[in-house]
C-alpha positions in Angstrom: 13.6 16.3 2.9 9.9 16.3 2.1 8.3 15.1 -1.3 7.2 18.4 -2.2 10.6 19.9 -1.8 12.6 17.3 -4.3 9.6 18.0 -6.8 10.0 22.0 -6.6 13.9 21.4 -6.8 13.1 19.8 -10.1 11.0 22.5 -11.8 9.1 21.3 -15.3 11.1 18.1 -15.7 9.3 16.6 -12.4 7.6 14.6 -14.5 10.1 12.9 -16.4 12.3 12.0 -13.7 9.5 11.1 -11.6 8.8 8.2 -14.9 12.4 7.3 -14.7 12.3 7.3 -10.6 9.7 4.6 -10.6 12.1 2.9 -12.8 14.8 2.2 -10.3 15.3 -0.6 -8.5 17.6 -0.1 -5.7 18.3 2.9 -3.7 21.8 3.2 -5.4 20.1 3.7 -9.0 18.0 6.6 -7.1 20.4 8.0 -5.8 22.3 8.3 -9.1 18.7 9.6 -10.4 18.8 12.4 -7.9 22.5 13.5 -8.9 22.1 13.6 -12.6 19.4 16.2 -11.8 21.2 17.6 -9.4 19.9 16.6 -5.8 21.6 14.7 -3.0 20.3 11.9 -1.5 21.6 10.0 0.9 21.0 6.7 1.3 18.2 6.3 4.0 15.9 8.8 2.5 16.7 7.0 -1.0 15.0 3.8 0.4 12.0 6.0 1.7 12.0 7.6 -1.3 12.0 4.0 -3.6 9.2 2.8 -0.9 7.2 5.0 -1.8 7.8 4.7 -5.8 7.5 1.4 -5.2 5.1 0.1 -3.0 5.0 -3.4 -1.3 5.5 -6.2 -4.2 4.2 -9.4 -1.8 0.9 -7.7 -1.1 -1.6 -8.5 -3.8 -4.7 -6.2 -4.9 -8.3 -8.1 -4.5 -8.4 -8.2 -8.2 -5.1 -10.0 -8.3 -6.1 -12.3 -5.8 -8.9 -13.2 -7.8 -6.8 -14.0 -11.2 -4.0 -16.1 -9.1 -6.9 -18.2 -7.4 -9.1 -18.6 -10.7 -11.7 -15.8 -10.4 -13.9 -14.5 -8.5 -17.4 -16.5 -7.6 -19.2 -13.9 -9.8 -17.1 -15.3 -12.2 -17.8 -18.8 -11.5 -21.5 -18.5 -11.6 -21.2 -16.6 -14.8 -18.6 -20.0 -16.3 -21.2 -22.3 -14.3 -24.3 -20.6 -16.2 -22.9 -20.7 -19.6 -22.6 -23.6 -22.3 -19.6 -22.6 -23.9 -16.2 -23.8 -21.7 -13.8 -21.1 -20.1 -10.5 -21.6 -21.0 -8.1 -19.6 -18.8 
């Protein structure tokens, strides 16, 4: 079943379910998500479904990378050039 399907199936209250769909954690809670509002999923196009909603957790964005490793070296310069500490 494609995206666009499940989200004409739902009518105006796409939205809302699509806030509580991002919500769910396994592809059992989707599922249940889907039946309330009366769609069946099974469960292999629940997981695609809830990879989708919920993309890749171990990858981190450039901007993530930069707060886990202390900053960026823009930000360095900018801590080195100053006379007032950084505290982070």
């Amino acid at each position: 079943m494609k995206v666009n399907e499940l989200l004409a199936q739902l009518g105006e209250r796409r939205w809302e379910v699509l806030e509580r769909a991002v919500q769910c954690q396994t592809a059992e809670e989707l599922t249940k998500l889907a039946e309330e509002n009366g769609i069946e999923l099974n469960e292999e196009v629940a997981l695609e479904l809830l990879g989708m909603l919920r993309p890749a957790v171990d990858e981190l964005t450039d901007g993530e990378l930069d707060v886990v490793t202390g900053g960026s070296e823009k930000q360095e310069e900018e801590r080195k050039g100053s006379s007032h500490p950084v505290l982070w």
